[in-house]
N, C-alpha and C positions, 0 to 999 in steps of 0.2 A: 591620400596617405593614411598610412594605420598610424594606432594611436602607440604611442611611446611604450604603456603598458600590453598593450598584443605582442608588442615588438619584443619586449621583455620575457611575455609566456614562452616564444620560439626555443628559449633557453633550455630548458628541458632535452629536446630534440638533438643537442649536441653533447649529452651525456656521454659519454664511454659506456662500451656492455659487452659484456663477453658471451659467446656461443661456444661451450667446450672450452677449448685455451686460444679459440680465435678471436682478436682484439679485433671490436669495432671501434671507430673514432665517434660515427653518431648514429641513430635512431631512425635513419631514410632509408629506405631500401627499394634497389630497383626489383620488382619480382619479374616474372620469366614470362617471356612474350614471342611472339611471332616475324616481330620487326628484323631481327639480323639474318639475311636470306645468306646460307651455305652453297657452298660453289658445286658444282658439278659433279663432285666426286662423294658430296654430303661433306667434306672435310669445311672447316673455318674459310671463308671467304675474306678479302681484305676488307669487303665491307662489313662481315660481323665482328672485324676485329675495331673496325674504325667508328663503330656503332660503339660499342663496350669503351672503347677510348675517352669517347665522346663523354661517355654517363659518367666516369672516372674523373676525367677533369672536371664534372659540373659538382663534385663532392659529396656524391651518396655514400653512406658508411658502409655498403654490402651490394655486391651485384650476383645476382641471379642469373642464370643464364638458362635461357630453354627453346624452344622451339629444337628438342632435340627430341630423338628415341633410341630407344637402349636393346631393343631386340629385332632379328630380321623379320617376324611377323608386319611389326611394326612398322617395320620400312614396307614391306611388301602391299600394306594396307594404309597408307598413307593417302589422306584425302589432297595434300599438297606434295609440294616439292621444290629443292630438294632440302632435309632436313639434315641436322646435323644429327651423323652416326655416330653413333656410341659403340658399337659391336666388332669395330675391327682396331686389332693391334695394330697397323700398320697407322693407321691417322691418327696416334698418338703423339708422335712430334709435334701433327702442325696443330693441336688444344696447346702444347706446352708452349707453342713459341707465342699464340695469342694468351695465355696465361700470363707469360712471362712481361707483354707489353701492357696488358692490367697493373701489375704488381710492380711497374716502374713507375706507375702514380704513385703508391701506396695504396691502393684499392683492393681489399678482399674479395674473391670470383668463385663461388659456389655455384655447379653444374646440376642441372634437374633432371634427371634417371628416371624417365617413365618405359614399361613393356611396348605398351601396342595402345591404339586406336576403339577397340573394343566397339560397342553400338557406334560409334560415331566415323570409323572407318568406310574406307570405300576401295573393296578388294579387288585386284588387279586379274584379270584372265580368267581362269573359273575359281580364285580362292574363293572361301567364304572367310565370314566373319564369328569370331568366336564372345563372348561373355560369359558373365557368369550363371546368368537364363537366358532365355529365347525373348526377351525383353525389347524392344526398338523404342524409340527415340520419337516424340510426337511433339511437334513444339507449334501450342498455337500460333495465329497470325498478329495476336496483343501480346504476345510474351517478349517480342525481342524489344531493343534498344530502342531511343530515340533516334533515328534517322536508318534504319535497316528494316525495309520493308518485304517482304516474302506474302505476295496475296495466297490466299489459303492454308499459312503455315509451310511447316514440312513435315515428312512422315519418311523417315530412315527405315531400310531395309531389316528387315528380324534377323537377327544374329542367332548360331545355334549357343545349346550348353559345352563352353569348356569343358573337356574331358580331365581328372586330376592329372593326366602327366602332360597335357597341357598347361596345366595352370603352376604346376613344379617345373618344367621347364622355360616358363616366362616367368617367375620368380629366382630360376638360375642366373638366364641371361641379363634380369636386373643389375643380380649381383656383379654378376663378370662386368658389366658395364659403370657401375659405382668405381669398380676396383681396376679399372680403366682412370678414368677419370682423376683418382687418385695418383694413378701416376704420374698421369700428366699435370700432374701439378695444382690440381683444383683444392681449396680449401675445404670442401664440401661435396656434402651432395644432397640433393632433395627428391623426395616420392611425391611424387605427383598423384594423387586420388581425389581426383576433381570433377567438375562438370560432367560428363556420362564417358568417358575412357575405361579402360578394363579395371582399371583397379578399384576404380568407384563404386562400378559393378556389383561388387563383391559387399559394399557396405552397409545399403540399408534393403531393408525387406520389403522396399517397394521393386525395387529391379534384382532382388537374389532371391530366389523361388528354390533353391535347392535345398535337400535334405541330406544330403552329404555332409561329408567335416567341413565341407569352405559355404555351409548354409544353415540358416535357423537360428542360433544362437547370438550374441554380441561376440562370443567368444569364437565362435567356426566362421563367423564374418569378419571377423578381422585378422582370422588365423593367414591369411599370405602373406599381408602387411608384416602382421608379428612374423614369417618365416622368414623375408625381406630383410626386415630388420637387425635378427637374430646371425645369418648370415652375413650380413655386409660387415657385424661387428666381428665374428671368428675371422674375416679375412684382411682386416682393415685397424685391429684393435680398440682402445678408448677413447683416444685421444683425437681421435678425424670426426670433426663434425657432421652432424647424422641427421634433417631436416624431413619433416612431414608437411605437406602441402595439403589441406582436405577440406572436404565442405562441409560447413557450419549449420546447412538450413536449406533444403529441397527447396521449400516453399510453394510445393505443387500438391493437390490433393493425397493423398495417403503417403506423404513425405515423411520421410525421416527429420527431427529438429535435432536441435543442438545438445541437448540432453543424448541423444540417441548418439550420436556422431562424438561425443567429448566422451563417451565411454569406451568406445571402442581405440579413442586416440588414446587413450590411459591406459588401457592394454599395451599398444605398440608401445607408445612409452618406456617402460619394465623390460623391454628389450636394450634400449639405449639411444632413445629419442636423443637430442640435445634444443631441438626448438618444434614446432608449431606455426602453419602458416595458416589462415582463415580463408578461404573461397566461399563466397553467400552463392548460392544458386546453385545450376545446375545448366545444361542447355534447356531442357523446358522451361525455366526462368530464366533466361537471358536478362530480362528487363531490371531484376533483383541484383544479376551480377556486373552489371555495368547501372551502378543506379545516377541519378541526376544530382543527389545531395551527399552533401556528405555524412558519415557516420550510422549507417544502417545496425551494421553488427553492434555497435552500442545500444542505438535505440531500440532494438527486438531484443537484447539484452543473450545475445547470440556469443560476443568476446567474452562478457562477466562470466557465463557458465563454465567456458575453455577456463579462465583464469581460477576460477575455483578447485577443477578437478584435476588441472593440469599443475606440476614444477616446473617447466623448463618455458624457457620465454613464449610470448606467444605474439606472432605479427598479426597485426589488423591492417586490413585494405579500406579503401575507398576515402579518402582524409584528403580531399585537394586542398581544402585550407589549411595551413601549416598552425595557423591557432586554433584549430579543432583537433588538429592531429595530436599537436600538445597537451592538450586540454585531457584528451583522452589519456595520455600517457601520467599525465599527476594525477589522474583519478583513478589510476591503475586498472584498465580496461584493456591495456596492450602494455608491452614491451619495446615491441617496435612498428615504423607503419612501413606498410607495403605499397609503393606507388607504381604506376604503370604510364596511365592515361595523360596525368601532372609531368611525368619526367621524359614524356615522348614531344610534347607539346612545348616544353624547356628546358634542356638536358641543363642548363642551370639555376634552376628550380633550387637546390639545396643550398650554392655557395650564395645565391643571394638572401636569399632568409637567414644564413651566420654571418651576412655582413648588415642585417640591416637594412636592409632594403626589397622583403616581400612586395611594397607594392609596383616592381618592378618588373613582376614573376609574367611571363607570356601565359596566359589562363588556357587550359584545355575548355574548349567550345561545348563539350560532350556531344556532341550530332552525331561524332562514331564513323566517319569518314574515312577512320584506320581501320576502324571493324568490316565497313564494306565492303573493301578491297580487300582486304582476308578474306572475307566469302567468296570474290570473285578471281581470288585464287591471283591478283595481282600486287606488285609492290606496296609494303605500305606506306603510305606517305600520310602528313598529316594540313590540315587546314591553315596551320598559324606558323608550320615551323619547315621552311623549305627545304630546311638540311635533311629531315629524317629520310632514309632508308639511302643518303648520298652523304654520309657524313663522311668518305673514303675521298670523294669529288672536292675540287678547289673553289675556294669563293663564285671565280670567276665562272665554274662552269656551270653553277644552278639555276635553273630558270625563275622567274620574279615566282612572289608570294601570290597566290590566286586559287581558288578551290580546284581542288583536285579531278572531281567527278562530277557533275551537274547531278544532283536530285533524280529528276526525271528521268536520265537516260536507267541511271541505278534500278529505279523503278521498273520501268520496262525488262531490264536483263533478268531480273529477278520473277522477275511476275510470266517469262517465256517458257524456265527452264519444268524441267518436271522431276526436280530435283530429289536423288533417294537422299543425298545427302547434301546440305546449303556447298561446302568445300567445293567438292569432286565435279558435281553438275556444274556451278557457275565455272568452274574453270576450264568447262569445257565451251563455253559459249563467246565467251571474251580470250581472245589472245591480244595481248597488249604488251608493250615494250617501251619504257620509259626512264 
């Protein structure tokens, strides 16, 4: 049992906070994940409505939603599938009618609007792959997670340079996709410039080699972001909440830190940011962005920097303990936390911590069992919690609690493939149906 006064600090955590004039009830946030697989048509699946249901009733104050993409590139170059589309009017109904089954919790559902895949893509037929240089993707064999093994690493395919009406026309169909989104009834929307995706791309001078207006500067590196931005607001007004999602800290040889990355989100900013979301890594640190403890971006001192240069709230990740999460929040490090790993492991993770009873909480194992089964391009399911990715399925029809994937076999599939990209090759090795 935790002690009376832990139990006490959690208080914080059910603050009210506002994003724009969107009312949160508390300080939990699901961030945007891979787990709610889209049906056939890329449209909402009952299972990623029953996924979102799920997190809603276990009392997070903000659900994120992602594993989507916002332009036909995007789809086109999709290392998995199928994703939720953002680019057709026609699949706007069915976001509003899973909107509208959120919003009968009382649960806030902000949609995350990224372009394309960028280095991390795996293009279909003779496409290629665009960025913002000729840059690939090298991630050694010690960089990934605990329990995601890849002998040799991997080494992704060189991507060419984005042409600028490339890069203006995947900054359009962002927007048309934001202002999608909005009509379907989402409270939000969030850019995704994360991990090695296009838009990251464009961030730090270790992977943007141009001399162009979208290269060289803080200010020509964050200029799409800023266009993004600038854009979603003439089309969408003041008042719809406007969310950045970026990384904090390379933490790879000639990386970009936080310093570097908190300047350029201060630019977007000035366009009409309303929050801030913290990503630590990249995929060449994998191991940084799925770490083993809690509170990294505190301790590299990676949040304080965003908090300094930034106004508008700023979410921190990685906090599985609700009393470190807090901790961070009265020491004013974050505004809000971002969880993923904790609320897939027990989508009632949140109402038990406002009832009192954290030590109840089902604990994320971290082994990353959800992570490897993303790489190998199947369902994801989790170690501790039989419901995830069948939370649409009745009691009755889940099979018992028992690890998902043996170690070893993992090992082997990974260690065959000759993978340009972990997604696209493993998926092509394992067909599996569960």
């Amino acid at each position: 049992m935790l002690e009376p006064s832990a139990i006490d600090k959690s208080a914080i955590l059910f603050q009210p906070i506002k994003i724009n004039k969107l009312n949160i009830s508390n300080r939990i946030v699901l961030g945007a994940c891979l787990v709610p697989r889209a049906a056939a048509d890329w449209a909402p699946s009952e299972q990623t409505c029953a996924f979102y249901i799920e997190q809603a009733k276990g009392g997070v104050g903000l659900i994120i939603a992602g594993g989507s993409i916002g332009a036909k590139r995007g789809v086109d170059e999709a290392p998995m599938g199928p994703l939720l589309r953002l680019d057709r009017d026609e699949l706007i109904p069915a976001y509003s009618r899973m909107v509208d089954r959120v919003h009968a919790l009382g649960t806030p559902i902000i949609m995350q609007v990224g372009p394309s895949f960028g280095r991390m893509g795996s293009p279909k037929r003779k496409g290629d792959l665009i960025s913002a240089s000729p840059v690939n993707v090298v991630i050694p064999v010690d960089r990934f997670p605990r329990g995601v093994y890849v002998p040799g690493g991997v080494v992704t395919k060189t991507p060419r340079e984005a042409t600028i009406a490339e890069i203006e026309e995947l900054e359009d169909a962002t927007v048309a996709g934001a202002v999608r989104m909005r009509r379907a009834g989402f409270d939000g929307v969030e850019l995704p410039a994360i991990m090695s995706y296009f838009l990251a791309s464009f961030l730090s001078p270790r992977t943007n080699l141009r001399t162009d207006m979208y290269g060289g500067s803080v200010e020509n590196r964050a200029r799409m972001l800023v266009n993004i931005v600038r854009k979603i607001r003439e089309k969408v007004g003041p008042d719809f909440p406007l969310g950045l999602k970026i990384t904090c800290n390379e933490h790879v040889p000639g990386g970009q830190d936080a310093h570097g990355y908190a300047a350029i989100a201060k630019l977007v900013e000035q366009e009409g940011l309303d929050y801030v979301a913290l990503q630590d890594g990249c995929y060449e640190s994998m191991d940084v962005g799925a770490p083993l403890e809690d509170g990294a971006v505190v301790q590299h001192g990676e949040a304080q920097i965003f908090k300094k240069e930034l106004k508008v709230p700023i979410m921190i990740p990685s906090f599985h303990n609700p009393v470190a999460a807090a901790e961070a929040i009265a020491n004013g490090y974050g505004d809000l936390i971002v969880l993923v790993r904790p609320l897939l492991a027990d989508p009632n993770y949140v109402n038990k911590v406002k009832e009192g009873r954290p030590d109840t909480i089902v604990k994320c194992t971290r082994d990353h069992s959800c992570m490897r089964r993303m790489f190998l391009s199947m369902p994801v399911r989790c170690d501790v919690n039989p419901r995830l990715g069948r939370e649409d399925r009745r009691p009755g029809q889940l099979p018992p609690l028992k690890r998902i994937l043996a170690a070893p076999f993992e090992k082997v599939v990974m260690g065959v493939t000759g993978s340009p990209t972990i997604m696209h090759a493993l998926g092509k090795v394992v067909k599996y149906k569960h």
